[in-house]
C-alpha positions as CSV (number, residue, x, y, z in Angstrom):
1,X,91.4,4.8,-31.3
2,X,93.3,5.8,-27.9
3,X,93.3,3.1,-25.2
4,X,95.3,4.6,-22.9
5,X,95.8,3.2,-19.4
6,X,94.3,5.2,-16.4
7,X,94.6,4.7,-12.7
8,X,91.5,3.9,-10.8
9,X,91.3,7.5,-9.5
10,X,91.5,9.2,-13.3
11,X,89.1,7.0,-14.7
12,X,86.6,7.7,-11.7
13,X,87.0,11.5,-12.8
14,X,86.4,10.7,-16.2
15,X,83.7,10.6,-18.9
16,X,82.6,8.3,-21.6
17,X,84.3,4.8,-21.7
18,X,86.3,3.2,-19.2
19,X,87.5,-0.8,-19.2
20,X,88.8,-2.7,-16.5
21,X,90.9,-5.1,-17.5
22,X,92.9,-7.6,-16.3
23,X,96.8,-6.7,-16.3
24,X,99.3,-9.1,-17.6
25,X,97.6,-11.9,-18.2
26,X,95.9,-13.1,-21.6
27,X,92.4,-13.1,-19.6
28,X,90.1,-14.2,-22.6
29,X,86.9,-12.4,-21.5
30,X,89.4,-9.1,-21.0
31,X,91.1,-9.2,-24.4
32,X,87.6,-10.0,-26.0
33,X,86.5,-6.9,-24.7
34,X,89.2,-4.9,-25.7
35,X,88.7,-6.5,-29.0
36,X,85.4,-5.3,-29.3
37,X,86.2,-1.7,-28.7
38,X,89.1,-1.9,-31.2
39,X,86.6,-2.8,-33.8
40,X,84.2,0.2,-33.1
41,X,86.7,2.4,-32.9
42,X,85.7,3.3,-29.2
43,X,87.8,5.3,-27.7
44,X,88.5,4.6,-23.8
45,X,90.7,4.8,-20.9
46,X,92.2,1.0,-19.6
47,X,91.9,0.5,-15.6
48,X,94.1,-2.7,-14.5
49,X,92.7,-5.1,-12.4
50,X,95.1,-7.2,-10.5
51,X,94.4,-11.0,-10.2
52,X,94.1,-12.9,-7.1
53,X,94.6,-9.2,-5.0
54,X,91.6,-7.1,-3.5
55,X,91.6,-4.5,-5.6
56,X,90.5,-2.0,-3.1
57,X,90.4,1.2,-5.0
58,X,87.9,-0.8,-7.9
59,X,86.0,-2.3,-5.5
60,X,85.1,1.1,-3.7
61,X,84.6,2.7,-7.3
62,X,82.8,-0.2,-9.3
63,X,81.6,-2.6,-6.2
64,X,83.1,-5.4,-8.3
65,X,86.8,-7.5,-7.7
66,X,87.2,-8.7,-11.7
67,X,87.4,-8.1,-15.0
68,X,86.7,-7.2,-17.6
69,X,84.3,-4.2,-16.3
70,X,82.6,-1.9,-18.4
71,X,82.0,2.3,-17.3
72,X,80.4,4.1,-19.9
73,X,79.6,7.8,-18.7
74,X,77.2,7.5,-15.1
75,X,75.9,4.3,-15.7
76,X,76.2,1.1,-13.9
77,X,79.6,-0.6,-13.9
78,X,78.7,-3.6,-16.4
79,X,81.1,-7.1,-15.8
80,X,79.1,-9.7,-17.7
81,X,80.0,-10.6,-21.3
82,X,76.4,-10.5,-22.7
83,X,76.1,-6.7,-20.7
84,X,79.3,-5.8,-22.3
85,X,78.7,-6.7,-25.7
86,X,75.0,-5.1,-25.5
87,X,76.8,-2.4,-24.5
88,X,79.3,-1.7,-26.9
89,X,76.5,-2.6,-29.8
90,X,74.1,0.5,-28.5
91,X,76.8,2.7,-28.2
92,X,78.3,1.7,-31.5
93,X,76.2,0.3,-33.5
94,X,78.5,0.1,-36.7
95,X,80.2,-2.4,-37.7
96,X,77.5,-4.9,-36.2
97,X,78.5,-7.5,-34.2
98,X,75.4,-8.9,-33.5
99,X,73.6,-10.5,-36.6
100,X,70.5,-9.2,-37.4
101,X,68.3,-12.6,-38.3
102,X,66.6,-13.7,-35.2
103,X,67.8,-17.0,-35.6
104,X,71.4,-16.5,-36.0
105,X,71.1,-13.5,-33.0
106,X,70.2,-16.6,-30.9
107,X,72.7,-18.9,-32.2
108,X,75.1,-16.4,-31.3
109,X,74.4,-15.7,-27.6
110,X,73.6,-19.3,-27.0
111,X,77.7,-20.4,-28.2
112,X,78.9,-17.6,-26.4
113,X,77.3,-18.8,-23.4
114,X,78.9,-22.5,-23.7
115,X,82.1,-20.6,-24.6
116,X,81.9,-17.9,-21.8
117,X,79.5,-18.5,-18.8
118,X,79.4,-20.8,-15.9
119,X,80.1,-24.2,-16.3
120,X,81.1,-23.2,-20.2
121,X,84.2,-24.1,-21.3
122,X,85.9,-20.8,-19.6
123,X,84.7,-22.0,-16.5
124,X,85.8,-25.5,-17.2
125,X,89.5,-24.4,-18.2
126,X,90.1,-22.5,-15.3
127,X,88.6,-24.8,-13.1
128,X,90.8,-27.5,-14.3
129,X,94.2,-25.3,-13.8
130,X,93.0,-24.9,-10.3
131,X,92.7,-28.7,-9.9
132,X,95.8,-29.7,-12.2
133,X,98.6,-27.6,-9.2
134,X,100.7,-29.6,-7.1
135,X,98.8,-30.5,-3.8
136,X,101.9,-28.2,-1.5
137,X,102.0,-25.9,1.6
138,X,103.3,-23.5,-1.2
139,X,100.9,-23.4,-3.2
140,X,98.1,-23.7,-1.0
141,X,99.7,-20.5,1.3
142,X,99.1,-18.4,-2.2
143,X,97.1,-15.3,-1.1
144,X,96.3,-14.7,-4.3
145,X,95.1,-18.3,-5.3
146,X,93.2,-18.8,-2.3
147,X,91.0,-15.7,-3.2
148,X,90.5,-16.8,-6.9
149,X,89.6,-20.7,-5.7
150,X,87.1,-18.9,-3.1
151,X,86.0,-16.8,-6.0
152,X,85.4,-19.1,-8.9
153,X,85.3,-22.9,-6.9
154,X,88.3,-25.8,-7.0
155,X,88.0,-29.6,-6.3
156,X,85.4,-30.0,-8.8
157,X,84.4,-33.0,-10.9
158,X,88.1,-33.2,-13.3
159,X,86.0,-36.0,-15.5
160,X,83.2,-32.8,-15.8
161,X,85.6,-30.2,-16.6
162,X,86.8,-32.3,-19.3
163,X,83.8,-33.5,-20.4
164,X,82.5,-30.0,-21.2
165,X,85.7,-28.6,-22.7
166,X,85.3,-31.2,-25.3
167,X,81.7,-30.4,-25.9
168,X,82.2,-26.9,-26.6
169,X,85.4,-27.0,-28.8
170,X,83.5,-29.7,-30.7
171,X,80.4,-27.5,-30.6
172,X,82.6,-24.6,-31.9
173,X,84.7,-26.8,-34.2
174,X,81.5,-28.4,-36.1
175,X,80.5,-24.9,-36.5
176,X,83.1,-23.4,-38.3
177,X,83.6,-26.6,-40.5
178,X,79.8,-26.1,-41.8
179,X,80.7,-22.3,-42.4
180,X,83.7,-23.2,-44.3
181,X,81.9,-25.9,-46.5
182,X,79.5,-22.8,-47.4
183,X,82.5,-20.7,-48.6
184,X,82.8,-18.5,-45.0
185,X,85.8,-18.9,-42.9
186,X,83.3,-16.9,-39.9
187,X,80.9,-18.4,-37.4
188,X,78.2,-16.1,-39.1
189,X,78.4,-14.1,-42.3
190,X,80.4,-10.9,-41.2
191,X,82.5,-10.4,-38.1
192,X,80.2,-11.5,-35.1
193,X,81.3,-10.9,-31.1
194,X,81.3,-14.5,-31.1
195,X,84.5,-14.8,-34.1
196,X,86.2,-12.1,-31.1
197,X,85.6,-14.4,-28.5
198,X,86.6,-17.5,-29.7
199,X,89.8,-15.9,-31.1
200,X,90.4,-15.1,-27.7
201,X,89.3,-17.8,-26.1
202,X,91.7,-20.1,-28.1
203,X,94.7,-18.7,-25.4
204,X,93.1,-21.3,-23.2
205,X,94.1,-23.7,-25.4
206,X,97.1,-22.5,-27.4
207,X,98.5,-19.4,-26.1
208,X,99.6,-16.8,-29.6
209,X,103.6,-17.0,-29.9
210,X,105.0,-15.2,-26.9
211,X,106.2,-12.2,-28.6
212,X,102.7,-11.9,-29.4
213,X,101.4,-12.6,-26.5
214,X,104.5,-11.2,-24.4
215,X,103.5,-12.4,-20.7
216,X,105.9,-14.3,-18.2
217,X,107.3,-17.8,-19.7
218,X,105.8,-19.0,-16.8
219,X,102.5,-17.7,-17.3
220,X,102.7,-18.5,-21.1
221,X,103.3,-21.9,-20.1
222,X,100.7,-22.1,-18.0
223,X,98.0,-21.3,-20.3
224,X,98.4,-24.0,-22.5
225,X,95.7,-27.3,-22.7
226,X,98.4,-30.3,-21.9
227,X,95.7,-32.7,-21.1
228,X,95.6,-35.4,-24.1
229,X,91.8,-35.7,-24.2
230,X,90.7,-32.5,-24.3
231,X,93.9,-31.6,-27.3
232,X,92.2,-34.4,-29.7
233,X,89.1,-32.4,-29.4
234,X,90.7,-29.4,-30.7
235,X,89.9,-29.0,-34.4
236,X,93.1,-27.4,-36.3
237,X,90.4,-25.3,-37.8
238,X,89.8,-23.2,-34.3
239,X,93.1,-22.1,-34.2
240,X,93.0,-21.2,-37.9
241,X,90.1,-18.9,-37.1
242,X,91.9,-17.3,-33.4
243,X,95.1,-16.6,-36.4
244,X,92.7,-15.2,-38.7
245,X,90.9,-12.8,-36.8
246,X,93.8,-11.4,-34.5
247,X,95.9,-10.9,-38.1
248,X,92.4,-9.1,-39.4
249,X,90.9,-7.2,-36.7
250,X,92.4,-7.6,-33.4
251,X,95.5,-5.5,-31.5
252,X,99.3,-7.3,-32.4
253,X,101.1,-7.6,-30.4
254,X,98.6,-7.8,-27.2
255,X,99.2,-5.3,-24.9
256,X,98.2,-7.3,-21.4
């Protein structure tokens, strides 16, 4: 399925889908959107988004400075995770990756939400990389930094951040232990949005090898959890999954 990368300009002129995504940087909510599209076989042209810059040319086509952002023929420019995957599910609807029993539907949405929304554990992780860099004129002078800390908040609550990254990988964690007792090694019965995510997801923890995930050393480095707390709270059995899924279903290396 092409994914070939457009300018801003190209995709405007063109038709069906379009994704914004974030360039050269393992951005979880990005590369779970690509990995939906991969799995539908959706073909689509890739827009990079810049982090921490204006953007300009987006913003005047999409209104919106971020990423990942979803264009599908004239409709409205869609940047939320739930929009997206609603999205992707009407305009493919095979192979599913919502379930189809109410209960586990809800079950879905609502761990996505601790996983991907504000105050999840998303949120949390990034938050707590903002807080975690040296207190310097350096630093502080970043252009690009400054506009992401306006964007997304710093200075929070480090005792909350943690607190709420634990709860969701345990959350997620207990989850997939229960599945695996009942002879699944998925969060549902078949691939779900939610196995994409959390494969994904686990970059904020443990980045993929970086010829996998070929990014700065810096960058790489960056990515990983180094707080002790919130490591302990990391069941082996998560990163299990994020191997499992990428090897099955998801783009190797990534192309960021």
């Amino acid at each position: 399925m092409p994914s070939d990368k457009a300018t801003v300009d190209d995709a405007c002129k063109a038709r069906a889908m379009r994704l914004v995504v974030t360039e050269g940087v393992p951005n979880p909510w990005s590369e779970a959107a690509k990995g939906m599209l991969r799995v539908k076989r959706i073909d689509h042209l890739r827009v990079a988004q810049f982090p921490g810059e204006a953007n300009e040319e987006l913003v005047r086509w999409t209104g919106l400075n971020n990423s990942p952002i979803a264009i599908w023929n004239d409709e409205p420019p869609r940047d939320g995770w739930s929009a997206i995957i609603a999205l992707v599910e009407r305009i493919a609807p095979v192979p599913a990756l919502i379930p189809v029993r109410e209960a586990e539907r809800a079950a879905m949405f609502g761990m996505l939400h601790e996983l991907c929304d504000e105050d999840g554990f998303g949120w949390n992780r990034r938050l707590f990389h903002f807080n975690s860099l040296p207190d310097s004129p350096e630093i502080n002078a970043n252009k690009g930094l400054v506009r992401m800390r306006g964007k997304y908040g710093h200075g929070g609550d480090m005792a909350h951040c943690r607190h709420r990254m634990i709860a969701v990988l345990t959350l997620l964690g207990e989850r997939l232990r229960s599945q695996r007792a009942a002879g699944c090694d998925l969060y549902f019965g078949e691939l779900s949005a939610l196995d994409i995510y959390s494969a994904c997801f686990m970059a904020m923890v443990r980045p993929l090898p970086i010829d996998l995930c070929p990014t700065s050393p810096e960058l790489h480095d960056s990515y990983g959890l180094k707080d002790a707390e919130v490591l302990a709270a990391v069941d082996p059995i998560l990163l299990t999954h994020r191997d499992m899924v990428y090897d099955r279903w998801l783009e190797l290396p990534m192309r960021l």
